[in-house]
C-alpha positions as CSV (number, residue, x, y, z in Angstrom):
1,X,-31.8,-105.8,86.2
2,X,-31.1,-102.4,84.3
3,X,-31.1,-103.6,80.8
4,X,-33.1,-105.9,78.2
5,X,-33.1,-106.4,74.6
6,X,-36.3,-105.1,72.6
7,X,-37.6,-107.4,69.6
8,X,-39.6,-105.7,66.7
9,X,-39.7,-108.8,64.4
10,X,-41.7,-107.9,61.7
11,X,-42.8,-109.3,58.0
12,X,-40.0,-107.6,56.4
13,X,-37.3,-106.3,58.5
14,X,-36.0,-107.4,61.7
15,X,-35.0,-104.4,64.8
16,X,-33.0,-105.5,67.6
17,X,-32.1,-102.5,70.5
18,X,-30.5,-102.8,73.4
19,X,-32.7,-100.6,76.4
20,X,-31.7,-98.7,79.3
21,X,-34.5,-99.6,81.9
22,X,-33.8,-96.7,84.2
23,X,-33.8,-93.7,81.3
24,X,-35.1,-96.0,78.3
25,X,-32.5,-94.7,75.6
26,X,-31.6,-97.3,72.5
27,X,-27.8,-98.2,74.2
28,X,-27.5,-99.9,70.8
29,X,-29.3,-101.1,67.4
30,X,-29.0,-103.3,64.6
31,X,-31.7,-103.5,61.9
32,X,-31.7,-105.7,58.7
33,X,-33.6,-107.5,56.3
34,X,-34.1,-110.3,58.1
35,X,-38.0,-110.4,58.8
36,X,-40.2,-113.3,59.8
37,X,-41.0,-113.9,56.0
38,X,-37.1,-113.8,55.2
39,X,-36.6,-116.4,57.7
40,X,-39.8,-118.5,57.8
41,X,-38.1,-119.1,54.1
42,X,-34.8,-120.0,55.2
43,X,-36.8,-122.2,57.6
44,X,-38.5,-124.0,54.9
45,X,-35.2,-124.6,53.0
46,X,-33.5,-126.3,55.9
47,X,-35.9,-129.0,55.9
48,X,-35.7,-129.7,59.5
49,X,-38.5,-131.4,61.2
50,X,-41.3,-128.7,62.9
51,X,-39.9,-129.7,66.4
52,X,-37.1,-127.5,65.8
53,X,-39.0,-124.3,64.6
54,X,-37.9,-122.7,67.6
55,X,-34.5,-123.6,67.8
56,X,-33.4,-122.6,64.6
57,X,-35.5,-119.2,65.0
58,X,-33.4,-118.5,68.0
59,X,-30.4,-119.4,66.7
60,X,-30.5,-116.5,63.9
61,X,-31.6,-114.2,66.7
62,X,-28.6,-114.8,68.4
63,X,-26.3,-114.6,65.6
64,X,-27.8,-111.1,65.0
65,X,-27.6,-110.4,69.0
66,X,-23.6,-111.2,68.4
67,X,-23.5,-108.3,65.7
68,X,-25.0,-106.2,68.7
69,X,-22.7,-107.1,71.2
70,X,-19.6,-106.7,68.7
71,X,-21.0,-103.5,67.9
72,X,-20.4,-101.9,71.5
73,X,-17.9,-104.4,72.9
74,X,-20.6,-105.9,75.1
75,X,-22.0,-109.2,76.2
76,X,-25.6,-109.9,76.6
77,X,-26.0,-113.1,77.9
78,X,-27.9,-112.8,80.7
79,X,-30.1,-110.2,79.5
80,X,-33.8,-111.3,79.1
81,X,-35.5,-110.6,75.2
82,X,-38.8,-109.1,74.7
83,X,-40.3,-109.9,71.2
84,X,-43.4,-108.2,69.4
85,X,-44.4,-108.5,65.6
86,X,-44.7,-111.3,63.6
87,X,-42.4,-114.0,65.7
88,X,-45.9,-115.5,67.2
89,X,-47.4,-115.9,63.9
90,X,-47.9,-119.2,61.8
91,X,-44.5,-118.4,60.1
92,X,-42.9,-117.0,62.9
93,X,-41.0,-119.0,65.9
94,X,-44.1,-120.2,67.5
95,X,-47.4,-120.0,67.2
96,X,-49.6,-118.3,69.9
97,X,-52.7,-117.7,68.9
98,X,-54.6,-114.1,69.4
99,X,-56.0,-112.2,72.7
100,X,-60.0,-112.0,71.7
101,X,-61.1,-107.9,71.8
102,X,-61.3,-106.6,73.7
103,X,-57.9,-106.2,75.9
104,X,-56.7,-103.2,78.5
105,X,-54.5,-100.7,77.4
106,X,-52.0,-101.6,80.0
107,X,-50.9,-104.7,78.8
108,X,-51.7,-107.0,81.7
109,X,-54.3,-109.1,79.6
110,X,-52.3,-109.8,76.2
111,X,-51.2,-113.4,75.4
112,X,-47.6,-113.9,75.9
113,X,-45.4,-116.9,76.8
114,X,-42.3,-117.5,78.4
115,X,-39.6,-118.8,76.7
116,X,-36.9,-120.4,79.4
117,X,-33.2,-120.2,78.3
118,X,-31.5,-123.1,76.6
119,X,-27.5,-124.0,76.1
120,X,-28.3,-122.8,72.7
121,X,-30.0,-119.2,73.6
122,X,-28.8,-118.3,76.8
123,X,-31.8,-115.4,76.8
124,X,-35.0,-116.0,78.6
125,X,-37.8,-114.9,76.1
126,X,-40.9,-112.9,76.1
127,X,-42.9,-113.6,73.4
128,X,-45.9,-111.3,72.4
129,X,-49.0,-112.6,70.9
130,X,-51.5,-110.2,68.8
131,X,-55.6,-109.5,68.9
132,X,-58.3,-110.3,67.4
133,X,-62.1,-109.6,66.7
134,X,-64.2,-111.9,65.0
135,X,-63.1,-110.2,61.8
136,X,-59.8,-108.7,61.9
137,X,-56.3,-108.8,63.7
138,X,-53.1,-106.9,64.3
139,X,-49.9,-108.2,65.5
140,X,-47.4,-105.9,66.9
141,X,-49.3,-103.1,66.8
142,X,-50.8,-104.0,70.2
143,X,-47.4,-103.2,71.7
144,X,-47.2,-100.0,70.2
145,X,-50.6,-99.2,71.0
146,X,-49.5,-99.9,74.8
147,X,-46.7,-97.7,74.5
148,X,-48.5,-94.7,72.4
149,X,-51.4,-94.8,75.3
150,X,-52.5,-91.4,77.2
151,X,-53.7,-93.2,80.6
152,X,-55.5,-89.7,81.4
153,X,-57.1,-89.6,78.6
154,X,-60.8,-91.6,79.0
155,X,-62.8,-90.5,76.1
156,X,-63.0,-92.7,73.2
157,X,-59.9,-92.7,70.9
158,X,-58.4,-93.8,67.7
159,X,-55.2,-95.0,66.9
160,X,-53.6,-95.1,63.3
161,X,-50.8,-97.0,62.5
162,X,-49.7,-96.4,59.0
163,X,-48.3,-99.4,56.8
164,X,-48.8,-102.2,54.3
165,X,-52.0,-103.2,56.0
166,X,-52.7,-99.9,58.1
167,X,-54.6,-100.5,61.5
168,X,-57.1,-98.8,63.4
169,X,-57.7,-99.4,67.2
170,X,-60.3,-97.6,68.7
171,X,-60.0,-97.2,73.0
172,X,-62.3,-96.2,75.6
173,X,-61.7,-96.6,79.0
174,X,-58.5,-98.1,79.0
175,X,-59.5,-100.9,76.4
176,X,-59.3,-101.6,72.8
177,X,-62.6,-102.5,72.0
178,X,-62.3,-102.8,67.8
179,X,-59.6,-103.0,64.9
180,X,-59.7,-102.6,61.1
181,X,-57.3,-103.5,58.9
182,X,-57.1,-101.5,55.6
183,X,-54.5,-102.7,53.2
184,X,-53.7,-98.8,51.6
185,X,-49.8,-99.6,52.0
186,X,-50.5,-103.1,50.0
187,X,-52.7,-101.4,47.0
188,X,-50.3,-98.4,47.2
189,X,-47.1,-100.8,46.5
190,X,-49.0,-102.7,44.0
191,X,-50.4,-100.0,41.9
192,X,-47.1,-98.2,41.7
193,X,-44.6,-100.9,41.3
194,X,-47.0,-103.9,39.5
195,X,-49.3,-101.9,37.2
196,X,-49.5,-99.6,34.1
197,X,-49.8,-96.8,36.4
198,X,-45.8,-97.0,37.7
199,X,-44.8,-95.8,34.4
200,X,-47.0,-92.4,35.3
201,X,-45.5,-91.9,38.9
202,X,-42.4,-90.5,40.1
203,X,-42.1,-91.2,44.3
204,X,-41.0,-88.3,46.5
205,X,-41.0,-88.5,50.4
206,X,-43.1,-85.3,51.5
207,X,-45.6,-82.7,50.7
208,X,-43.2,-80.1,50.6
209,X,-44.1,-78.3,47.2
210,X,-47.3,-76.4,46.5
211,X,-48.3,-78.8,43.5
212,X,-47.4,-81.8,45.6
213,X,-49.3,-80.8,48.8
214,X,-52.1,-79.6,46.0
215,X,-52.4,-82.9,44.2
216,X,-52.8,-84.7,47.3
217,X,-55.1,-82.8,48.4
218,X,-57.5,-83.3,45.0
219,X,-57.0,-87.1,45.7
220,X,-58.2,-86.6,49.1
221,X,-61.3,-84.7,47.6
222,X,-61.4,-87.1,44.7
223,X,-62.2,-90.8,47.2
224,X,-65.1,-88.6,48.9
225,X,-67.0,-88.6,45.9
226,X,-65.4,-90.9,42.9
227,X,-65.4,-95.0,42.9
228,X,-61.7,-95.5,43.4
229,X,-61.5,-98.1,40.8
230,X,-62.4,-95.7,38.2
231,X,-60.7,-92.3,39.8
232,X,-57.0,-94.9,40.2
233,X,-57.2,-94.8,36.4
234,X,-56.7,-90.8,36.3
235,X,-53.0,-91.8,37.3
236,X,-52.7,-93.0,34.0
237,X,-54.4,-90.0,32.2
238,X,-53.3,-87.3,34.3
239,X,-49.8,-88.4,32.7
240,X,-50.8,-89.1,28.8
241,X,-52.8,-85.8,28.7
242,X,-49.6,-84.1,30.9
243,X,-51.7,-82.5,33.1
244,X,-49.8,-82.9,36.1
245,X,-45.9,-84.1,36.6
246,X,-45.1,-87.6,38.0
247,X,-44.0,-86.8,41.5
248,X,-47.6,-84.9,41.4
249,X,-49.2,-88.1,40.2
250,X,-47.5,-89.6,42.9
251,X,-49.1,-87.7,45.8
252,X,-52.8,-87.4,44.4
253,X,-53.0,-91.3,43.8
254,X,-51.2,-91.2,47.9
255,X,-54.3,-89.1,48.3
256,X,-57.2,-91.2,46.3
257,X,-55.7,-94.3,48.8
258,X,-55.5,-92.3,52.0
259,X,-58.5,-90.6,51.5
260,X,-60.4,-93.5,51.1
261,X,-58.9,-95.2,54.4
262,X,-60.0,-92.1,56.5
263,X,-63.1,-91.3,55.2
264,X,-64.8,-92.9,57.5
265,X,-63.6,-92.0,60.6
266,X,-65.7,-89.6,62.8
267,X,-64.3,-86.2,62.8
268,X,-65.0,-85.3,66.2
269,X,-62.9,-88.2,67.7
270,X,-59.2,-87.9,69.9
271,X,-57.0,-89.4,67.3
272,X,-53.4,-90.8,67.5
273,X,-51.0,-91.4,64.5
274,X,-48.1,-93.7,65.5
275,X,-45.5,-94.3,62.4
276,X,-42.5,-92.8,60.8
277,X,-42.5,-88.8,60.6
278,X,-42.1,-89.3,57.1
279,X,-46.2,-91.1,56.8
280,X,-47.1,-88.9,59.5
281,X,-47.0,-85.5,57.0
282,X,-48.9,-87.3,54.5
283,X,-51.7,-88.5,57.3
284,X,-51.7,-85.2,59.3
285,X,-52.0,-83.5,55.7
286,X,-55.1,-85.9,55.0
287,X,-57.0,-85.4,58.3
288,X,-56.8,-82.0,58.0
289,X,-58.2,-82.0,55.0
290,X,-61.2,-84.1,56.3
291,X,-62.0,-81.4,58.3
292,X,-60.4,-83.6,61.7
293,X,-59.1,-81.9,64.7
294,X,-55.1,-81.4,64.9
295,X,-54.2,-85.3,65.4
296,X,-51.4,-86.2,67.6
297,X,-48.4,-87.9,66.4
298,X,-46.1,-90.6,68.7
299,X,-43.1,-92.3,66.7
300,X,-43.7,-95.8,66.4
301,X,-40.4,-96.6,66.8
302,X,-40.4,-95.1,70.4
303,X,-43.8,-96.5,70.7
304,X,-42.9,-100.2,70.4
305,X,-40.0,-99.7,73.4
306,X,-42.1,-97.7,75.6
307,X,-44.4,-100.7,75.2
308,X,-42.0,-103.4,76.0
309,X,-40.8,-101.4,78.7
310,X,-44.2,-101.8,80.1
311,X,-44.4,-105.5,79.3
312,X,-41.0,-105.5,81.2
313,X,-41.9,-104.2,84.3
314,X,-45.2,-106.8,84.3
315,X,-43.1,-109.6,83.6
316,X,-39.6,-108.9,84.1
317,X,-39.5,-111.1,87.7
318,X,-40.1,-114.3,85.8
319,X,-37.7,-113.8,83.3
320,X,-34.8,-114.0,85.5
C-alpha cells in the first residue's frame, strides 16, 4: 500500500491530507472548521441514540474525504485512515481512554484501536488515544511528539507545543516520562478578546519592529519578578497613560503570558518547539531571553504526518 489518509481532528478545526508513504509529501489537503467540538454539537442536535456516536462521526468524515477526492479527481476507498486529536475524547467518535506515563517515543506502546470498515465508511480506521499522568494529559500531541523525536538524541529533553492549553513533554531515553499543561493560549484569548484589556491591544503576527520585539521582551522581564495578576493590569495603563502603542501592548502582555509559561524550565536542557513558524518567533524570542540555549524548531504540521507515518508502518498490516 503506497498511500493513507492522515487525521488531525482537533477541538476546533478539522485537517484531512492525503500521504505519499514512499516520499511522505501532502498529495492533497482539505482543512475546515469542522473540529471535534463543532461536531460533538451537531451530534447532540441529532438526537440519535449513543449507539450511533460512531456512525454518524464517520459519516461527516467521509463527506469531507469526498471534498478530497473531488479535489484531485481521485478515489480513496480502500485507503486505510489514521486519526490523532481529539476524535478519542468524551466528545469525539469514541472514547479510549489514556496511555498512563510514561510511554516510548516510538509509538509502539500508545493506546489505539482498530476501527474495521463498514458499508457506510469503506476505510479501516486507526484511532489514536492520548496520555496521561496522574495530573495532566495531552491528546494529539503524543503523535507529534512521535514524529518531532531525535532517536540519537538520549539526554533528557523537552518538548513545547504552543497553543490554547500549551504542553510540555519531557523525554529521556526514548520515553515521555512527564507533561504539563499550561493554558497561556486560553488566558491569552480571554484577556484580549473578553476583558477591558482588548480595548488596549492591537494584534500583529511577529516581532518584527524594534518596539514590538522591545515590549515583549519587558513582559518577559516583567513575569520573573511581578504577580501576573497585578502586572496583566499594565495592559490597561500602559494605554490610558499612552505609554506604548496597542500592537506594543499586544506583544508585552504575549510576553507577561509566555514568560510566565517558561520560567520554569531549566535552562541547561535540549529543548524542541513544535508549532506554526508564526508562535515559534515569539517562543524562540522568549527562550532566548531566558538565557536558554538556541531551541530547535520542527513544524507541527509535518510533525503530526511524520508521526502517523510511524504509526503506519506499526500498524499498517492490520489495516488491510
Amino acid at each position: 500500500m503506497q498511500q493513507f489518509i492522515s487525521v488531525d481532528w482537533g477541538t476546533s478545526v478539522l485537517r484531512i491530507r492525503l500521504i505519499d508513504v514512499n516520499e511522505m509529501p501532502v498529495v492533497s489537503e482539505v482543512t475546515n472548521s469542522m473540529g471535534i467540538a463543532a461536531t460533538f454539537d451537531l451530534w447532540k442536535q441529532s438526537g440519535k441514540p449513543e449507539s450511533e456516536r460512531l456512525l454518524f462521526y464517520q459519516e461527516i468524515l467521509v463527506a469531507e474525504i469526498k471534498k478530497l477526492e473531488k479535489k484531485i479527481s481521485f478515489q480513496t476507498p480502500d485507503l486505510p485512515i489514521i486519526i490523532s486529536g481529539m476524535a478519542s475524547s468524551n466528545i469525539g467518535m469514541k472514547n479510549l481512554s489514556y496511555k498512563e506515563i510514561p510511554f516510548s517515543t516510538n509509538g509502539r506502546d500508545l493506546n489505539v484501536e482498530i476501527i474495521e470498515a463498514t458499508k457506510n465508511c469503506s476505510h479501516t480506521i486507526l484511532l489514536i488515544s492520548g496520555a496521561r499522568t496522574g495530573n495532566d494529559v495531552m491528546r494529539g500531541e503524543e503523535t507529534q511528539l512521535i514524529g518531532s523525536i531525535n532517536t540519537e538524541e538520549k539526554n533528557e529533553q523537552l518538548f513545547i507545543f504552543p497553543g490554547t492549553h500549551s504542553k510540555h513533554a519531557v523525554v529521556k531515553n526514548e520515553k515521555v516520562t512527564d507533561v504539563k499543561t499550561y493554558m497561556t493560549g486560553e488566558f491569552f484569548e480571554l484577556l484580549t478578546t473578553k476583558s477591558i484589556l482588548s480595548n488596549s491591544i492591537e494584534k500583529v503576527t511577529d516581532l518584527s519592529t524594534a518596539d514590538n520585539l522591545k515590549s515583549f521582551e519587558k513582559g518577559i522581564e516583567d513575569s520573573l519578578h511581578l504577580n501576573i495578576l497585578n502586572s496583566s493590569f499594565q495592559v490597561r495603563t500602559n494605554d490610558l497613560f499612552n505609554k506604548i502603542s496597542k500592537q506594543e501592548n499586544y506583544c508585552y502582555l504575549s510576553g507577561l503570558l509566555i514568560g510566565t509559561e517558561l520560567k520554569e524550565i531549566n535552562p541547561t536542557i535540549s529543548c524542541t518547539i513544535v508549532c506554526d513558524e508564526m508562535i515559534y518567533k515569539f517562543y524562540k524570542a522568549a527562550l532566548l531571553k531566558l538565557g536558554l540555549t538556541q531551541p530547535k524548531y520542527v513544524d507541527s504540521g509535518k510533525a503530526v504526518i511524520k508521526g502517523h507515518l510511524i504509526l503506519f508502518n506499526l500498524y499498517g498490516s492490520k489495516l488491510v
